[in-house]
VOGU-161851 format. One record per residue (C-alpha): residue number from 1; residue in three letters; z, y negated, x negated. Coordinates in steps of 0.2 Angstrom, whole numbers, plus 5000, padded with zeros to 4 digits. Layout:
// VOGU-161851
   pos   code     up   north   east
   NUM    ALA      Z       Y      X
...
//
This chain:
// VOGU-161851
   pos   code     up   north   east
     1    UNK   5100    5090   4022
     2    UNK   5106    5092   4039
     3    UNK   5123    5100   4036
     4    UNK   5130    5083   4031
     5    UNK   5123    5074   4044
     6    UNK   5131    5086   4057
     7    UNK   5147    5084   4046
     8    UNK   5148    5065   4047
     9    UNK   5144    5067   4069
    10    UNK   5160    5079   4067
    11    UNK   5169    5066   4058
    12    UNK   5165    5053   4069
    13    UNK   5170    5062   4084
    14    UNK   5187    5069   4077
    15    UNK   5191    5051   4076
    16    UNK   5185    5046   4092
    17    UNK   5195    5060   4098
    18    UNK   5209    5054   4089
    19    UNK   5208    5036   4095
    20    UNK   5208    5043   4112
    21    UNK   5225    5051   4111
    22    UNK   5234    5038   4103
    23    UNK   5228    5028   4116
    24    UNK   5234    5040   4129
    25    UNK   5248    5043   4121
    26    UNK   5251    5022   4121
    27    UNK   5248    5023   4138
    28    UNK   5258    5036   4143
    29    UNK   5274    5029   4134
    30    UNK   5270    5012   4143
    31    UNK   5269    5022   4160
    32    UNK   5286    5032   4157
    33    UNK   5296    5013   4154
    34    UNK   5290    5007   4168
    35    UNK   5295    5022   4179
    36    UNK   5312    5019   4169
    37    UNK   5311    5000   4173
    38    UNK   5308    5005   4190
    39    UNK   5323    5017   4192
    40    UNK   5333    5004   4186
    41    UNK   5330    4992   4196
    42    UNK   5331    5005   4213
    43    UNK   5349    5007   4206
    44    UNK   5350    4989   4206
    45    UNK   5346    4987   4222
    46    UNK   5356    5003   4230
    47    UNK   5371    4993   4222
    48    UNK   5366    4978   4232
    49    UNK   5363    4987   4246
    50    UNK   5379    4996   4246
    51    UNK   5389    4979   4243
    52    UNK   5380    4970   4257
    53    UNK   5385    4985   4268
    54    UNK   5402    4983   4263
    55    UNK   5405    4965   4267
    56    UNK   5392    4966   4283
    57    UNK   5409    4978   4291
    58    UNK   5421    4968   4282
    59    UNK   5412    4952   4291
    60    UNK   5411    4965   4308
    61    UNK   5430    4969   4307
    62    UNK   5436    4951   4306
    63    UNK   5424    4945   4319
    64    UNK   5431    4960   4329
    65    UNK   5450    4953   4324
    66    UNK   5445    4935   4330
    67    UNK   5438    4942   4347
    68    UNK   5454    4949   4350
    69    UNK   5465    4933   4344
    70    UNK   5453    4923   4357
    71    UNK   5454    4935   4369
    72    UNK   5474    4931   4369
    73    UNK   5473    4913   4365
    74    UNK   5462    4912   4383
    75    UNK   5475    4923   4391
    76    UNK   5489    4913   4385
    77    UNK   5477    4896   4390
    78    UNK   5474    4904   4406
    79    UNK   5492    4906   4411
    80    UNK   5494    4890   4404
    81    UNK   5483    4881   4414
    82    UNK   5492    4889   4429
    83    UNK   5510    4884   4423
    84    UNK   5503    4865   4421
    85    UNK   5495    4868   4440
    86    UNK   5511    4872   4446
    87    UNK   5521    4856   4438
    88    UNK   5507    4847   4444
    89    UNK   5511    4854   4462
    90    UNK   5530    4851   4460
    91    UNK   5527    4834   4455
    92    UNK   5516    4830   4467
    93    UNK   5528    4837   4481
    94    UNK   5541    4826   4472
    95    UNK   5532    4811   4471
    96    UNK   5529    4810   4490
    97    UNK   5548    4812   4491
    98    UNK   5551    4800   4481
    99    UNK   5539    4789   4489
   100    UNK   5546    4791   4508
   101    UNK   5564    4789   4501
   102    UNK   5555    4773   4493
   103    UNK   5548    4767   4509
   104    UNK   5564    4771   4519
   105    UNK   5574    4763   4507
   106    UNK   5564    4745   4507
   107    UNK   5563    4746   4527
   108    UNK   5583    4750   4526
   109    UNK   5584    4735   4514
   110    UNK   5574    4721   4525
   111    UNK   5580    4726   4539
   112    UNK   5599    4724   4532
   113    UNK   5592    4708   4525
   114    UNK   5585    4701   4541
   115    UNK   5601    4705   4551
   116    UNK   5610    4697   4537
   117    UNK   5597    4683   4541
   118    UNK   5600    4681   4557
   119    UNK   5621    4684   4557
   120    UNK   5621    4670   4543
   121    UNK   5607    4660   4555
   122    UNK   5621    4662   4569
   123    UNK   5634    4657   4559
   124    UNK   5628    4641   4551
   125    UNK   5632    4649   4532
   126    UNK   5616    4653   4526
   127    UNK   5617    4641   4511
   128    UNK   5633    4649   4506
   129    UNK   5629    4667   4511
   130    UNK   5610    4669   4506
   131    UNK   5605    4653   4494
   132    UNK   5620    4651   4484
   133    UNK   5619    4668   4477
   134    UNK   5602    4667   4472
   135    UNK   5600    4651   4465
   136    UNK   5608    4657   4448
   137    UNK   5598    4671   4445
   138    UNK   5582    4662   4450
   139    UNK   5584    4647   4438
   140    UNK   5586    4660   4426
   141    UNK   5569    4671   4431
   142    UNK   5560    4654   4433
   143    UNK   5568    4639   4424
   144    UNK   5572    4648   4408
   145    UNK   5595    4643   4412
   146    UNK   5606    4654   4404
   147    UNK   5623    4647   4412
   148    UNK   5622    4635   4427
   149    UNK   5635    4621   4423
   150    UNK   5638    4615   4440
   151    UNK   5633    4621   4457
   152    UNK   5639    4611   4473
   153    UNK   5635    4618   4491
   154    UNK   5637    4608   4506
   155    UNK   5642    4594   4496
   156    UNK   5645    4576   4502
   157    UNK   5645    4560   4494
   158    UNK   5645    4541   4499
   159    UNK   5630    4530   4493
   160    UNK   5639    4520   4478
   161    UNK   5625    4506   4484
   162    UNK   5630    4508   4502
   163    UNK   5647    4514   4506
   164    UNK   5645    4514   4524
   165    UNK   5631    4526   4521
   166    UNK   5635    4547   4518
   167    UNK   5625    4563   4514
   168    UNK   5628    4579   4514
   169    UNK   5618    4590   4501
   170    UNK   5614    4607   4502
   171    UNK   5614    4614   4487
   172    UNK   5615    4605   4469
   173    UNK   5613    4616   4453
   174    UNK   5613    4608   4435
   175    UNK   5612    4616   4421
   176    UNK   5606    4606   4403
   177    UNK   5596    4593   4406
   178    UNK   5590    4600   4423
   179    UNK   5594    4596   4441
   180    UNK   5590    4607   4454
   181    UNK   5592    4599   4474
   182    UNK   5590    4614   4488
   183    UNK   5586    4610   4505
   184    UNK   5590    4625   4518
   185    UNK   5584    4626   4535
   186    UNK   5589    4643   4545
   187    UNK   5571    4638   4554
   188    UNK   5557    4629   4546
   189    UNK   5548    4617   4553
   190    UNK   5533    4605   4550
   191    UNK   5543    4589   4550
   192    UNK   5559    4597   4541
   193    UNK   5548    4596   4525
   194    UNK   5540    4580   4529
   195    UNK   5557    4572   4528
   196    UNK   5562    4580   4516
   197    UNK   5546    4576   4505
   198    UNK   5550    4557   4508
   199    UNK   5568    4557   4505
   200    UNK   5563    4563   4486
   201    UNK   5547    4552   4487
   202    UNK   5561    4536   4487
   203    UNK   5571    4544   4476
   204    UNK   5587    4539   4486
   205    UNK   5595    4555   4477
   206    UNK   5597    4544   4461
   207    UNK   5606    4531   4473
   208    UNK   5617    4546   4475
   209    UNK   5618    4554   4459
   210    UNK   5613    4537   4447
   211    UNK   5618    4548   4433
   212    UNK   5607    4561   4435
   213    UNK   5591    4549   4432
   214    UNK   5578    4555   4417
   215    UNK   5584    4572   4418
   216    UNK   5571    4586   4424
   217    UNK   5572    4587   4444
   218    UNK   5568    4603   4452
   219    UNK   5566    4599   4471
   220    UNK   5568    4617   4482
   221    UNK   5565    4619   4499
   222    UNK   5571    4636   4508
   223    UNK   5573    4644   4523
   224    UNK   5573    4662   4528
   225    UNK   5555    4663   4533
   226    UNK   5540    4652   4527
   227    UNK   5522    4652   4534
   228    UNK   5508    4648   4521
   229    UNK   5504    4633   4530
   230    UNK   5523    4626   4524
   231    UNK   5522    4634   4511
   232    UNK   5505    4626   4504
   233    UNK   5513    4608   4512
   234    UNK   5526    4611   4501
   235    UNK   5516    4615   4485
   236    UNK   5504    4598   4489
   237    UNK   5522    4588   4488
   238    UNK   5526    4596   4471
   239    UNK   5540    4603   4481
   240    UNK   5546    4622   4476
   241    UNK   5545    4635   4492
   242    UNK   5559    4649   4496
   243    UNK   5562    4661   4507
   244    UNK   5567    4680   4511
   245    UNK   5558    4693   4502
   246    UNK   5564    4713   4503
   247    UNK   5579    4710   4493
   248    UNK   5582    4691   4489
   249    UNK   5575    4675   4492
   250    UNK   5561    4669   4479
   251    UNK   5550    4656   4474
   252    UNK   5535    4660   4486
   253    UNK   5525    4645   4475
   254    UNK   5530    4644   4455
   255    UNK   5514    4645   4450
   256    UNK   5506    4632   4462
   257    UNK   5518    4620   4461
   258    UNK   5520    4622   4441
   259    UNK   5498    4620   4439
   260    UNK   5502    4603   4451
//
């Protein structure tokens, strides 16, 4: 009775046995994929690595290419920068050239002006020589006259309302509807313009000149030199200042008198 019994223990541990090594066998197969898997993926990853390897010296040799180009490109700059240095210097040299021929030039200028001045002072012409000239291109500059229609110097006329009574006017310029009156002094003085502010003031031009009445009167005083004093006199009257300046005589008060 005890042979089967031992049989069945030998059957049972054949098939234990059995189990065991298809288990293994299970587990072996599993272990050799994942070995393959593994192997795969260390290919994998050499590829990668060999790629990145690749573009890390592609990346060194264009960084090295670009070192070089601004290596150059600073060069050039450098010898650039001293190029521009040197213009600079030039110019600079030039500029004060320029600047004491500039300064020569305008003493040169006013000192020919002021002799000029003083030859037309000695002479008695200085209306004809020094204001005349000017008028026409300072009613242009200023007054906004393309063509003057008339200018008289040293003109004299008899009062129409008093024949026994005559004048002689400096300077006259119309041009439009404007009428310009110049009064020239070679040397100005204090009560020159308070004379002439009261001749304007009763308007004993008009008994001249009747037909210049309603038009637009532009009353100028000038001489070759004008102190502020006169110069603010004459602005207070509404009367237009000129005198000498480096190349011409100007307006030394436009904007005052045109604000009054």
């Amino acid at each position: 009775m005890a042979f089967p019994a031992l049989e069945e223990q030998v059957t049972d541990l054949r098939e234990t046995l059995n189990e065991f090594i298809r288990k293994t066998d299970a587990g072996f197969v599993a272990l050799q994929e994942a070995q393959r898997e593994t192997k795969r993926e260390l290919k994998q990853l050499s590829y990668e690595m060999r790629l990145f390897k690749e573009e890390m010296n592609e990346f060194k040799e264009e960084m090295r290419t670009f070192k070089d180009e601004m290596s150059l490109f600073k060069e050039e700059m450098s010898a650039f920068k001293d190029e521009i240095k040197a213009f600079k210097d030039e110019m600079k040299v030039f500029k004060d050239e320029m600047r004491v021929f500039k300064d020569e030039t305008v003493e040169d200028r006013k000192r020919m002006n002021k002799q000029w001045g003083e030859l037309a002072n000695r002479l008695g012409t200085i209306v004809e020589d020094i204001v005349a000239p000017n008028i026409e291109g300072i009613v242009q500059r200023y007054f906004g006259c393309s063509e003057l229609d008339s200018l008289m110097v040293r003109y004299r006329k008899r009062n129409p309302k008093n024949k026994s009574q005559r004048r002689e006017f400096d300077l006259i310029a119309i041009w439009d509807e404007n009428v310009l009156l110049n009064e020239t002094k070679a040397t100005a003085r204090m009560e020159y313009i308070v004379e002439f502010a009261a001749f304007l003031a009763s308007e004993a031009f008009f008994d001249y000149f009747p037909e210049f009445r309603g038009k637009n009167f532009i009353p100028v005083f000038s001489s070759l030199y004008l102190p502020e004093e006169m110069v603010q006199a004459l602005s207070n009257a509404g009367i237009y200042a000129m005198a000498m300046s480096d190349d011409a005589m100007d307006p030394l008060n436009f904007d005052r008198v045109q604000r009054n």
